[in-house]
N, C-alpha and C positions, 0 to 999 in steps of 0.2 A: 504494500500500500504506500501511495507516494503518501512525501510532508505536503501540509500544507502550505501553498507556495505565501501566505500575510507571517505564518510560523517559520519559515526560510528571512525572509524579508529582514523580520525580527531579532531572529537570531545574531545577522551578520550586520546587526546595530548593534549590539551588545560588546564591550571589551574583549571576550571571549571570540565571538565572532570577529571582529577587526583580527583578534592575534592569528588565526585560524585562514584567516584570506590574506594574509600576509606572509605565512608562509607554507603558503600552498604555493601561493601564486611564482614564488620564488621557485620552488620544485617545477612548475610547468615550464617556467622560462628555462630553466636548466635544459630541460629536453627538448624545446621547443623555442632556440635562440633567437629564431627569428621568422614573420609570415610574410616576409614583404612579396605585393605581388600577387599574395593567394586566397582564396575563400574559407574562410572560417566560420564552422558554428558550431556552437554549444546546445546543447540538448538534455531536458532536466532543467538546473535551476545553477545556469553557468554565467548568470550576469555579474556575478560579484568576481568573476577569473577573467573577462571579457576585456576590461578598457585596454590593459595593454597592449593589446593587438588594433584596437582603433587609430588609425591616423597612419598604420604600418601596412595592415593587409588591404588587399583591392577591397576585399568586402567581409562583415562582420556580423554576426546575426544570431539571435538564440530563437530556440524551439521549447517551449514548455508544454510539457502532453497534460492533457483535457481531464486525468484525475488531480492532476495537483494547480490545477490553474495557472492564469496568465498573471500580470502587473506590467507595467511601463515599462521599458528602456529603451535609454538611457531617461532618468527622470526630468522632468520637462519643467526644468526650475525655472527654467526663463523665456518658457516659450518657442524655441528657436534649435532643439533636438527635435530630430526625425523619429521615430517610435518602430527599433527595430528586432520588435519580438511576436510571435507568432504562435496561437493558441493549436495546437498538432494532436492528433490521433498518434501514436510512436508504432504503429503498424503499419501505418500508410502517411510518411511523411512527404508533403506538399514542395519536392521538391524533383528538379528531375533527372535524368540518369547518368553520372561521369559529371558531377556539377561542384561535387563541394573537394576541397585540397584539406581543408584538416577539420576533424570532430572532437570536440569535447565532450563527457558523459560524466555529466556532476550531479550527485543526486537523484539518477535515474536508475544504471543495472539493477542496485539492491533493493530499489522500491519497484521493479518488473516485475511484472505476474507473467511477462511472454519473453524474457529474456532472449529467447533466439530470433524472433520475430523481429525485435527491436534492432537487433545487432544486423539482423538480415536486410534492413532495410537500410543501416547503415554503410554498409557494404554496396546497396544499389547504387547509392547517395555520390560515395566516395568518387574521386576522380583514380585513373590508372596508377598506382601505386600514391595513393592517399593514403594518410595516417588517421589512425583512428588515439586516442589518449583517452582511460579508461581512470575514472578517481573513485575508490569505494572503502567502504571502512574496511580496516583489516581483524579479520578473526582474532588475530592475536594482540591484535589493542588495546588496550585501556577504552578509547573514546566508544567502539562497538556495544559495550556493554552498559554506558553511562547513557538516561534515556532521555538527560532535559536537552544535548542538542540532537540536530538532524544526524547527524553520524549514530546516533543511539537506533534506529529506526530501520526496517527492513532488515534483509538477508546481509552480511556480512562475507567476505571472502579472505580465501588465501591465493597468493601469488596461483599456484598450479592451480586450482579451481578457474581462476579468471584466464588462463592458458587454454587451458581443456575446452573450456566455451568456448574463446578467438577459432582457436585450430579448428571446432565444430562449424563455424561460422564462414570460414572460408577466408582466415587469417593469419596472419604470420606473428608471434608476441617478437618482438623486440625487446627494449630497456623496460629494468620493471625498477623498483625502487620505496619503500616506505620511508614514511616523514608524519611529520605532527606530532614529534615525542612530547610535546610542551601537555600535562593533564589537563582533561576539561576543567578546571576551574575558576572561577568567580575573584578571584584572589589577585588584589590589580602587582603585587611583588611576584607572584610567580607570573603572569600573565607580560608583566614587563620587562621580565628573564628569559621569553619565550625564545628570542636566536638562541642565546648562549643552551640552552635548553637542547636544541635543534643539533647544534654541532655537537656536543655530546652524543646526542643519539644516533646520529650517523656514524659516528666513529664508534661505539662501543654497543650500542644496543639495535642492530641493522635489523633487525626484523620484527618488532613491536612497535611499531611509529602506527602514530592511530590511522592514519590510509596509506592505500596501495597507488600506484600510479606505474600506470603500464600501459605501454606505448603497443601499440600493432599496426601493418602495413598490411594495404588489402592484398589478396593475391588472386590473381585474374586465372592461372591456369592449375591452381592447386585440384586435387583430390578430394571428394568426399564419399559418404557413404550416400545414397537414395533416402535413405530412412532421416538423414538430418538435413542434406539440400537439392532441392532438384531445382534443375535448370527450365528457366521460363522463356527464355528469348534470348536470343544469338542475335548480334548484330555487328556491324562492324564499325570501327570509329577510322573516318580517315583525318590523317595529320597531317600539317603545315608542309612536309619532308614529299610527298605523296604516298607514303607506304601507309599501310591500315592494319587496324590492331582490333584480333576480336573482343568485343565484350559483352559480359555474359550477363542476365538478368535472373534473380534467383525467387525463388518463394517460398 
């Protein structure tokens, strides 16, 4: 079951939330140095990972699926932002085939009731070797188990669990990575220790950081079984070069 997106909102007004998008945001930039050029969008509740890539990529856009509702962005403090967020079905997302260069999934996998669906349609979405970046609490966390933030909520994962999905999906996992050692709480000395907090944990404790972040690149002529993808449409993309490159429609 997604959060609620007024309960998202909230959250990431809160101390805790600020320390929490600040260094997330730092972990995505690490793997993702730079979009200049390319289309980007967030799916779930990824406006608060978003700005950075504003003013950098050709284009930038979230998707919030229909259980957990839409809100504004960018906030329209002064009248004069564009409103560039989009109320989505995450089964049939309103976009069209070989269109998007990178996806973000904040707050979405573990609140998925269709987990492969989502992912599948992800994979329509992507452009020929598009990156998918994948952010969910980790099993072995601290924040998975704590229920006052959204990291408390839905299904939780371990690195090989979100692996074993991608590969099902018709994906290749790349870099994976835990972060968010800083504990959920309230407590503005711990909360304002949060780097120093962070480098500790990458150095000594790599695999308990309250989320996971792991990167996948689609793959156009992988393998799968019948029972987890079948092929909907062949077509062919031709390129700038004049050679053409199939690409495959899944469902």
């Amino acid at each position: 079951m997604y959060n609620d997106v007024i309960d998202l909102r909230d959250f990431y007004d809160t101390p805790m939330g600020h320390a929490a998008q600040s260094i997330t945001r730092r972990h995505i930039r690490n793997i993702w140095p730079s979009a200049a050029g390319l289309n980007v969008a967030g799916i779930g509740y990824a406006t608060p990972y978003l700005p950075p890539f504003l003013g950098e990529a050709e284009r930038v856009f979230a998707l919030m699926p229909a259980q957990q509702g839409v809100i504004r962005w960018p906030p329209d403090t002064h009248h004069q932002s564009r409103n560039v967020v989009s109320l989505v079905l995450e089964d049939s997302l309103p976009l069209p085939d070989l269109s998007i260069d990178r996806i973000m999934l904040v707050h979405s996998l573990e609140c998925s009731e269709q987990s492969h669906k989502l992912l599948r349609e992800v994979w329509r979405v992507l452009t020929e070797g598009g990156r998918l970046l994948i952010i969910v609490p980790n099993r072995r966390g601290i924040w998975a188990r704590i229920d006052h933030t959204p990291f408390g909520h839905g299904r939780p994962y371990t690195i090989g669990q979100v692996s074993r999905l991608l590969r099902d999906t018709m994906f290749q996992p790349g870099e994976s990575v835990a972060g968010l050692f800083v504990p959920p709480t309230r407590s503005r000395v711990v909360l304002a220790s949060a780097r120093a907090i962070e480098k500790i944990g990458i150095q000594w404790f790599k695999t308990v950081g309250g989320l996971l972040f792991v990167e996948a690149q689609k793959e156009i002529y992988a393998g799968s079984s019948a029972s987890t993808v079948a092929v909907r449409q062949k077509s062919y993309v031709h390129l700038a070069d004049g050679t053409k490159r199939l690409a495959v429609t899944i469902t």
